[in-house]
KOLROZA-847151 format. One record per residue: x, y, z of N, C-alpha, C in turn; residue in one letter. Coordinates in pm, whole numbers, padded with zeros to 5 digits, always signed. Last residue first. Layout:
% KOLROZA-847151
XYZXYZXYZA/...
This chain:
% KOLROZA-847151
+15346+11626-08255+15182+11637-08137+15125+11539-08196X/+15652+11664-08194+15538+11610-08264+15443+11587-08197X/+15876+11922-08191+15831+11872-08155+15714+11830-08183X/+16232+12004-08284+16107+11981-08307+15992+11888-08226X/+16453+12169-08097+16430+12016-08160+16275+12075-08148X/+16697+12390-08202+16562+12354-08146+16506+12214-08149X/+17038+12441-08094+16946+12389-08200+16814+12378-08143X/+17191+12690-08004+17129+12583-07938+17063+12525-08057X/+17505+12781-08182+17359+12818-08116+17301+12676-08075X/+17797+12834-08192+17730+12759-08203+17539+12820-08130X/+18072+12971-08421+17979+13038-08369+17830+12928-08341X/+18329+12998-08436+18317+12932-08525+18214+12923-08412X/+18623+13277-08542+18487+13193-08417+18428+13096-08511X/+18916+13451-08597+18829+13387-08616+18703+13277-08510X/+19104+13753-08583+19016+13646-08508+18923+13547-08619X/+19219+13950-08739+19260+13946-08602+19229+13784-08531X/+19378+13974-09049+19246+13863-08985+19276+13822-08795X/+19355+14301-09177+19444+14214-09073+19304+14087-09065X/+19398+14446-09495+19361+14387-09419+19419+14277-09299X/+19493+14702-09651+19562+14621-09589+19489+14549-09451X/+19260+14792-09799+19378+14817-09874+19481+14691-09771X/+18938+14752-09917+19008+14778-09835+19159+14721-09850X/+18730+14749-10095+18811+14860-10044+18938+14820-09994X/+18544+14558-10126+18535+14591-10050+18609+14721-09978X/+18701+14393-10328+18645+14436-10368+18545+14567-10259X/+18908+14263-10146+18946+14342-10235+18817+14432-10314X/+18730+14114-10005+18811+14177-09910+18848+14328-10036X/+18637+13906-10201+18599+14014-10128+18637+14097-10079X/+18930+13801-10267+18836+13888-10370+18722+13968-10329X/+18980+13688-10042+19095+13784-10088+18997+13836-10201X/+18818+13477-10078+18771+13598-09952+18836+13689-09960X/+18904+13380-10283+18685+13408-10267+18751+13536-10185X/+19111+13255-10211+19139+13348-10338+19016+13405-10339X/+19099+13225-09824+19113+13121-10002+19117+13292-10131X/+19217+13223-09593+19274+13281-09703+19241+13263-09816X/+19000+13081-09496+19004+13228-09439+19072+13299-09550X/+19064+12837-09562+18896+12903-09603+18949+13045-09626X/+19235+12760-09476+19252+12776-09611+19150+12827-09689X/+19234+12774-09195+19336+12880-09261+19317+12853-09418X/+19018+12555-09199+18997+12719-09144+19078+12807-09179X/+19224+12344-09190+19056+12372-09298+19041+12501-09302X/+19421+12377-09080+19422+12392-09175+19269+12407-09266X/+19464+12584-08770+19394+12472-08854+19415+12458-08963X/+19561+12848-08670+19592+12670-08626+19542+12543-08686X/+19470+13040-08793+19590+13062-08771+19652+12923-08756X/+19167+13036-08765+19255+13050-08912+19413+13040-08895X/+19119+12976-08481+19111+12868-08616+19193+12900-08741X/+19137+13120-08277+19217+13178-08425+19261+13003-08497X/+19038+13173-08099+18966+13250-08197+19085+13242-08261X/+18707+12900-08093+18773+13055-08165+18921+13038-08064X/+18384+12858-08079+18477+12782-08064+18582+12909-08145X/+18108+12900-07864+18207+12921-07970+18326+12893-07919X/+17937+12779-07624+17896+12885-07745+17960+12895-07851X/+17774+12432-07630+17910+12529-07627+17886+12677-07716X/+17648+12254-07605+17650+12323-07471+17748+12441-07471X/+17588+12144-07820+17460+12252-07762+17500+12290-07662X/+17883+12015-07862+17813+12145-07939+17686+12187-07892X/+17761+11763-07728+17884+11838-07671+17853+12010-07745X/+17656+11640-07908+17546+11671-07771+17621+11774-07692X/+17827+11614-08121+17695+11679-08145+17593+11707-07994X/+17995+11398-07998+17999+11591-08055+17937+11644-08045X/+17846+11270-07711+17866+11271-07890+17942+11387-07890X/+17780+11271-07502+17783+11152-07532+17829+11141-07649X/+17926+11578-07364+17819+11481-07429+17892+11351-07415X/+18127+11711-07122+18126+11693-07234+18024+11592-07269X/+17973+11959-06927+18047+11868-06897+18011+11797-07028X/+17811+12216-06862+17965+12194-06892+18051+12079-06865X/+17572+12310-06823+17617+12190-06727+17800+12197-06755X/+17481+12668-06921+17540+12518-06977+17567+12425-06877X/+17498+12939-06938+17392+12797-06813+17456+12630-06871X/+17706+12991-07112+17676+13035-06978+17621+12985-06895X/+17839+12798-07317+17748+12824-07303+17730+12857-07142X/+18188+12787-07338+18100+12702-07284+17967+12814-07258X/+18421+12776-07566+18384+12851-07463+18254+12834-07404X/+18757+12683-07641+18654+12604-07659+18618+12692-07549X/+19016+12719-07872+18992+12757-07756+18828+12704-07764X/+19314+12716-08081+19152+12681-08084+19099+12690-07942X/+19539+13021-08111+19492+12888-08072+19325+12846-08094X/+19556+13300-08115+19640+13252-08227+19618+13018-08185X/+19441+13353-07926+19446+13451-08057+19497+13418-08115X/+19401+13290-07643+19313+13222-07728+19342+13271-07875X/+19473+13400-07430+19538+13331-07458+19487+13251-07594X/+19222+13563-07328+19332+13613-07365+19444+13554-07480X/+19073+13306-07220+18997+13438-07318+19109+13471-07409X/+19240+13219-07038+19218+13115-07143+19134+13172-07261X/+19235+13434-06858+19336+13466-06936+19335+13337-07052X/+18995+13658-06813+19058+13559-06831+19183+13521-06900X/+18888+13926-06740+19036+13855-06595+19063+13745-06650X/+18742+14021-06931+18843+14071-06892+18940+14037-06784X/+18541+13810-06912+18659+13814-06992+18774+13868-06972X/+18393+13908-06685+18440+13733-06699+18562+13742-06816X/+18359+14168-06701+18498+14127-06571+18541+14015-06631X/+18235+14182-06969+18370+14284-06933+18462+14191-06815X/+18022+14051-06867+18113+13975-06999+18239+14081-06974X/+17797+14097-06717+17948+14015-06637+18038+14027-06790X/+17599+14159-06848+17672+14255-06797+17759+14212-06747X/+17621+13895-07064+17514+13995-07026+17654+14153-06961X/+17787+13747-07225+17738+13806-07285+17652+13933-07240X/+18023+13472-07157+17935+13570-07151+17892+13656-07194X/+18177+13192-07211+18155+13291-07252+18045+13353-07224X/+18365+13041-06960+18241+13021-07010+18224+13223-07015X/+18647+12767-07104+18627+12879-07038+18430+12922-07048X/+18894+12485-07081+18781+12577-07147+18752+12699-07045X/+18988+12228-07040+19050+12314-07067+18929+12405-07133X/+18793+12000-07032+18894+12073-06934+18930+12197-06944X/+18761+11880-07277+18668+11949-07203+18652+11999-07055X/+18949+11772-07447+18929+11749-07332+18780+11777-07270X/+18850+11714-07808+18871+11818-07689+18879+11738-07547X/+18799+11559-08016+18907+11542-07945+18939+11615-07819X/+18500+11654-08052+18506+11484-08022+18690+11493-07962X/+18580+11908-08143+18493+11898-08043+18547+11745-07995X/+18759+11825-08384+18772+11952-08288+18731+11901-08114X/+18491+11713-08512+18681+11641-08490+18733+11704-08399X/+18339+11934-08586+18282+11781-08505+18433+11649-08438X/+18481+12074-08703+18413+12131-08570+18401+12016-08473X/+18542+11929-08964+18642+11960-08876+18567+11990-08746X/+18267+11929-09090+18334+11808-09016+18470+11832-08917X/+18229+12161-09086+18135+12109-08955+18195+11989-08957X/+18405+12223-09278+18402+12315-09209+18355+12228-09061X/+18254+12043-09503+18440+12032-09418+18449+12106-09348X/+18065+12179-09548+18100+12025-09461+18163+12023-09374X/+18135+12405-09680+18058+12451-09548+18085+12257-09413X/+18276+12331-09901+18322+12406-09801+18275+12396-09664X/+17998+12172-10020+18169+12112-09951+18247+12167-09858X/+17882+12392-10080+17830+12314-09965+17934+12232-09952X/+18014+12725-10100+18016+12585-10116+17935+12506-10012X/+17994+13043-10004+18067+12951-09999+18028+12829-10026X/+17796+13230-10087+17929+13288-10130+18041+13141-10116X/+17525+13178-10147+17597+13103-10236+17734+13153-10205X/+17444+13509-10096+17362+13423-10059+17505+13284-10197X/+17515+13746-09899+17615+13681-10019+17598+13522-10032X/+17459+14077-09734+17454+13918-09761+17497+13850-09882X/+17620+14313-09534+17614+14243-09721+17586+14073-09676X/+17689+14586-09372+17703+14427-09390+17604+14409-09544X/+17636+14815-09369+17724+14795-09262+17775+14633-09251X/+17454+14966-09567+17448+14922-09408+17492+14847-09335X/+17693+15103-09730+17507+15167-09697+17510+15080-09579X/+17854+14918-09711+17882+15031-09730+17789+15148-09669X/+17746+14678-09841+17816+14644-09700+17839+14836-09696X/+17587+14748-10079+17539+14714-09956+17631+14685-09861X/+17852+14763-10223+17778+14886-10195+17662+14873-10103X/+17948+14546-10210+18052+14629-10174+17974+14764-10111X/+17761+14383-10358+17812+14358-10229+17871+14489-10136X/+17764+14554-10612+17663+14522-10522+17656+14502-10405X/+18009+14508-10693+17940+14629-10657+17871+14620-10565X/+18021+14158-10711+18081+14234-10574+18032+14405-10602X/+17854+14149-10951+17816+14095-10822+17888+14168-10709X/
């Protein structure tokens, strides 16, 4: 299995790895997000960009900056920015949450290090790996709609 991996991340630059993590894993992952989120102020934040502002907006922040070893909360660009009624209403307004869950959390530092990702990592080459960052990456959800 990891050849395979190793040799598609190699050829083009990434590797899918359909089953690599647990559906427990993945829970506890969104239950922490949802604990995260529900305790946040929603003060303390910043709003992540993406178009041609993302160099200045980041580059003068310093709650951007300050974020590498903390949980940091970054607010969807059009977003209203003001916290839900829920978690879950609070998360469509947010782009990501980062960047160093692995460093401050425990769910997230035990994912990041678990013995799976030290076996990828290893199988992958690579000799002395750093974990600069971690995100924890939200998209808008669609809601369905019934005719």
């Amino acid at each position: 299995m990891w050849d395979d991996v190793a040799d598609s991340f190699h050829r083009n630059g990434c590797a899918v790895i359909r089953g690599f993590s647990s559906r427990d894993q993945c829970e506890e992952m969104i239950a922490r997000i949802l604990k995260l989120v529900g305790e946040w102020d929603g003060k303390s934040s910043s709003v992540f960009k993406t178009d041609h502002c993302q160099l200045t907006a980041q580059g003068q922040d310093d709650y951007f900056f300050e974020s590498a070893d903390k949980v940091h909360f970054f607010w969807e660009d059009k977003s209203d920015k003001m916290l839900g009624g829920s978690s879950e209403e609070t998360m469509n307004k947010i782009n990501k949450i980062g960047h160093g869950l692995h460093i401050s959390d425990s769910v997230f530092r035990d994912y990041s290090f678990s013995d799976r990702i030290k076996s990828l990592v290893k199988a992958l080459g690579w000799k002395r790996p750093v974990l600069p960052q971690s995100m924890y990456i939200l998209k808008v959800r669609c809601l369905a709609l019934q005719i």
